[in-house]
C-alpha positions in Angstrom: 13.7 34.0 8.7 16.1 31.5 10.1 14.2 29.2 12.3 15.9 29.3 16.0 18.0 26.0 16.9 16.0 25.3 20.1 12.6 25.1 18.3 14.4 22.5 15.8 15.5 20.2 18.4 12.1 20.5 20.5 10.2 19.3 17.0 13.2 16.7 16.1 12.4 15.2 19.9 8.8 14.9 19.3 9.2 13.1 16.3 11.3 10.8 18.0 9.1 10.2 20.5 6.1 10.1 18.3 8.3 7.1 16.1 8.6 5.1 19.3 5.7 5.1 20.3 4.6 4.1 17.0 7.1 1.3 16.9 6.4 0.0 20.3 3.5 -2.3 19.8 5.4 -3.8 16.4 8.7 -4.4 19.0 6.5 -6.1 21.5 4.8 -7.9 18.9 8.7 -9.5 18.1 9.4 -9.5 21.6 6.6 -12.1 22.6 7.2 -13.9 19.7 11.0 -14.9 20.6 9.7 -15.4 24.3 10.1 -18.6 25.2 6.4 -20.8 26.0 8.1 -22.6 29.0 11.1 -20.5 31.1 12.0 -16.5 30.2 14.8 -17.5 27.6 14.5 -16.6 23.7 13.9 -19.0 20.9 12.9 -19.2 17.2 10.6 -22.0 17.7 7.6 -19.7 17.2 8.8 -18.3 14.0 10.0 -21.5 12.8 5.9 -23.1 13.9 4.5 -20.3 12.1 6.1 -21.2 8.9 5.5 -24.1 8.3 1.5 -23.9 10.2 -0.4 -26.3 7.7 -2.7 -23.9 5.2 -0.4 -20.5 6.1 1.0 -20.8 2.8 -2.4 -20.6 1.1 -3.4 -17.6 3.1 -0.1 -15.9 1.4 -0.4 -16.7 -2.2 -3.9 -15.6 -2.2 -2.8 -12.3 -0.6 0.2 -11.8 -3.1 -2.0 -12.5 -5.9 -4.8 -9.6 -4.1 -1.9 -7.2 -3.3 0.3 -7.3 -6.9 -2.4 -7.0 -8.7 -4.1 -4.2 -6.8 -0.5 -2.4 -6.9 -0.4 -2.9 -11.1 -4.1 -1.6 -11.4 -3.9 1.2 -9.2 -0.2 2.7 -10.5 -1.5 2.0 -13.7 -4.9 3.7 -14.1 -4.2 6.6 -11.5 -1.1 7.7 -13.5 -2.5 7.8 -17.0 -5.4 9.6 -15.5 -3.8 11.9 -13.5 -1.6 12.6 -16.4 -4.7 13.8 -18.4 -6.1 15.7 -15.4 -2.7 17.4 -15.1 -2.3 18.3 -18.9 -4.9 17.0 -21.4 -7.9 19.9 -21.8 -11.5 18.6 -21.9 -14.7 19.5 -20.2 -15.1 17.8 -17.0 -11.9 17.7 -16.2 -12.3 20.1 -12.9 -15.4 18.2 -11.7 -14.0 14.5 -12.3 -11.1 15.2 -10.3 -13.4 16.9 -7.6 -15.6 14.0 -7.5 -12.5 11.9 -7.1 -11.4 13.9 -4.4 -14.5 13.3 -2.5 -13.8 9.7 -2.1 -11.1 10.1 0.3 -13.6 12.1 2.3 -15.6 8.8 2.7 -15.5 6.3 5.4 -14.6 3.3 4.8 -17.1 1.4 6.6 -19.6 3.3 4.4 -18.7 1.3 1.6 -18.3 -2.1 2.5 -22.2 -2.4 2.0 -22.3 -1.2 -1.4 -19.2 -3.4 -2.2 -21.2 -6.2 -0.8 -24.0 -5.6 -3.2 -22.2 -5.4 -6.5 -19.9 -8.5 -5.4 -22.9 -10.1 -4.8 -24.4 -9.2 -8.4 -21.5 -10.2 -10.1 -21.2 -13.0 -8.1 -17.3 -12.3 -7.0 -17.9 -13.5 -3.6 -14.5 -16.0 -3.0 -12.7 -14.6 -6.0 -9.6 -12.4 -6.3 -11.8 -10.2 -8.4 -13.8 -9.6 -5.5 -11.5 -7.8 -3.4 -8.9 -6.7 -6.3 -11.3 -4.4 -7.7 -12.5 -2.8 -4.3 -8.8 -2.2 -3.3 -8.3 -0.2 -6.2 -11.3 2.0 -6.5 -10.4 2.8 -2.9 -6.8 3.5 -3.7 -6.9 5.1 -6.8 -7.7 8.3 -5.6 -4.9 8.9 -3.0 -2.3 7.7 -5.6 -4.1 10.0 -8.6 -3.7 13.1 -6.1 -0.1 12.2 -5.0 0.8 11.5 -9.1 -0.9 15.0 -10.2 0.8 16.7 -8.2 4.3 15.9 -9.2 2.8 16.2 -12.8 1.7 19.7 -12.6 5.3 20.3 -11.5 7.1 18.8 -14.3 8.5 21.1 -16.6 6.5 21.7 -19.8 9.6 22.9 -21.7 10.7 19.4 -21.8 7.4 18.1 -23.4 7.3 20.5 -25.9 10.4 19.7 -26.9 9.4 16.0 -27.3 6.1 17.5 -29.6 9.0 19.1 -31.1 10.6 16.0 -32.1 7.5 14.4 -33.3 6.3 12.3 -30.0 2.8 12.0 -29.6 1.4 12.0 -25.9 2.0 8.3 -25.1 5.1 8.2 -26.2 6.0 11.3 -24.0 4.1 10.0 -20.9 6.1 6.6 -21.4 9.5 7.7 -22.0 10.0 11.3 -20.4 7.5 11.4 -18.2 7.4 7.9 -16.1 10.9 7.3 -16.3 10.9 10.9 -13.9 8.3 9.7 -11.7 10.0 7.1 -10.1 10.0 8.4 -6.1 6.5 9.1 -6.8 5.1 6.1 -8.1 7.3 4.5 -5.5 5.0 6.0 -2.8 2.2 5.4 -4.9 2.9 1.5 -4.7 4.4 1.5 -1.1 0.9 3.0 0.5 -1.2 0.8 -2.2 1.1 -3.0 -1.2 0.9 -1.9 3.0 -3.2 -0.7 2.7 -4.0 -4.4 -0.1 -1.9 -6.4 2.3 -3.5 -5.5 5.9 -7.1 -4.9 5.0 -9.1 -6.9 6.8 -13.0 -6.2 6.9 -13.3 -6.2 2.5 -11.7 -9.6 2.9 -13.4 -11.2 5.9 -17.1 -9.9 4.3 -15.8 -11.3 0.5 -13.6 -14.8 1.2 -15.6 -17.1 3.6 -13.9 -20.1 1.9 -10.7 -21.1 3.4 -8.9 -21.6 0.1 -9.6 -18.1 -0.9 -8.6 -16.5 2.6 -5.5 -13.8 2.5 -3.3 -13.5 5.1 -4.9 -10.7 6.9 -6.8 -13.2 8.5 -5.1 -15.5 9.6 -4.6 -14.3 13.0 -8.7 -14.9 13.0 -8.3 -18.3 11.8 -5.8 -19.5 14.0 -7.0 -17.8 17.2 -8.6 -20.5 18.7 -6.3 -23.1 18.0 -3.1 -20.7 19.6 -5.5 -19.1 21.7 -3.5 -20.1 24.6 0.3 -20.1 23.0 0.6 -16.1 22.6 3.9 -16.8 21.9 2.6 -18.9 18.3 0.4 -16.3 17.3 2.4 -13.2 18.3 5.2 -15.4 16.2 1.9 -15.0 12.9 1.6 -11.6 13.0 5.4 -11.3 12.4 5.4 -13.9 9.7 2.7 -11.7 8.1 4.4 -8.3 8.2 7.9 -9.7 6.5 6.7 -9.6 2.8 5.3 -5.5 3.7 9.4 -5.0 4.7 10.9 -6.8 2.1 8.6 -4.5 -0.7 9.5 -1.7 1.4 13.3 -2.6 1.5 13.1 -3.7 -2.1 11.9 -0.2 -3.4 13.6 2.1 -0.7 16.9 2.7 -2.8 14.7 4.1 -5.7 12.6 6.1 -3.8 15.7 7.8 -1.6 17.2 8.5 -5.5 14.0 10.2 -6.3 13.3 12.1 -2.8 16.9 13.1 -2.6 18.4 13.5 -6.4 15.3 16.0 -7.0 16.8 17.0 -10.3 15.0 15.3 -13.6 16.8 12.8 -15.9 18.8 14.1 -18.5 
């Protein structure tokens, strides 16, 4: 049934509006920031401040350390396992990916107190292990669901003919089946970068010494000293969302190849 050109356009509108709406508070965000302090003109004197803020640089190579390594661990454990979810037979298997299921179901706020209590028995309080592992039990299970279900469509033919050929099943997962995962994975370590870099309460609760701090909170931090230059601190937040574009504009080309070449490597 061929859809009828006026509903397309009604639902292509309200996307539109819905994305600028969405963008509007990240445009005003910019907007304040290139305001001038003193008269209505534009400067960069902000951005330029915000860089070179005394301890900023701290907050961002604790937060790069939190966020790559959250982005290994989770593409790395949630695509073996959902590999064997999607084709490895053993008992359990339904009820494991149930339970794993369930987890997304959960607020988050319901877990920061059991986080708390294991940091606090392994005494991970102010150590990149301390939030690390927290940001990848949490996202684990989006990127296992996301992972098994492009498994479950990848075409068995092409395995068997591997088995065929003598490779066991890490040498088919490594060489046929990741290299034809890319767009997915992609997505996988997109959402996993954005959620590691932003999150704010796991890190507030877990890094109470300055040195250990990620950039999340810095706004906190530097709210009462700029808390009457809006300008300064609007001019933070946009210092803190560059490295979230440049992954995104770093990984965009391979995950338009994978969205839009659809077919499998050869």
């Amino acid at each position: 049934m061929r859809i009828p050109r006026h509903v397309i356009v009604l639902v292509r509108s309200v996307l539109l509006v819905l994305a600028l709406l969405w963008l509007l508070p990240g445009a005003y965000t910019l907007f304040l920031s290139l305001r001038s302090d003193v008269g209505n003109g534009f400067t960069l004197s902000n951005l330029w401040a915000a860089l070179s803020i005394q301890g900023l640089g701290r907050f961002f190579v604790n937060s790069l350390v939190v966020t790559l390594s959250t982005v290994a661990l989770v593409t790395g454990c949630a695509s073996l396992s959902a590999y064997a979810i999607s084709r490895l037979s053993f008992r359990g298997r339904s009820l494991v990916y149930a339970s794993l299921l369930l987890t997304l179901m959960m607020p988050f706020t319901a877990l920061a107190v059991p986080f708390f209590i294991i940091n606090k028995t392994l005494h991970l309080f102010n150590n990149y292990l301390g939030l690390i592992l927290p940001y990848s039990a949490l996202g684990i299970p989006f990127a296992l669901v996301i992972l098994k279900n492009f498994f479950d469509t990848f075409p068995r033919e092409l395995e068997e003919a591997a088995i065929i050929d003598g490779a066991g099943v890490f040498r088919i997962f490594f060489s046929l089946v990741l290299p034809n995962s890319i767009s997915s994975l992609t997505v996988v370590m997109i959402w996993t970068f954005l959620n590691a870099w932003n999150e704010f309460l796991l890190a507030l609760l877990f890094m109470s010494d300055n040195s250990m701090k990620t950039i999340s909170l810095a706004p906190l931090f530097y709210e009462g000293v700029y808390c009457n230059v809006v300008g300064r601190l609007m001019a933070i937040l946009v210092v803190i969302s560059i490295p979230v574009l440049v992954f995104y504009l770093a990984l965009q080309q391979q995950l338009e190849k994978g969205v839009q070449g659809g077919a499998l490597k050869g």
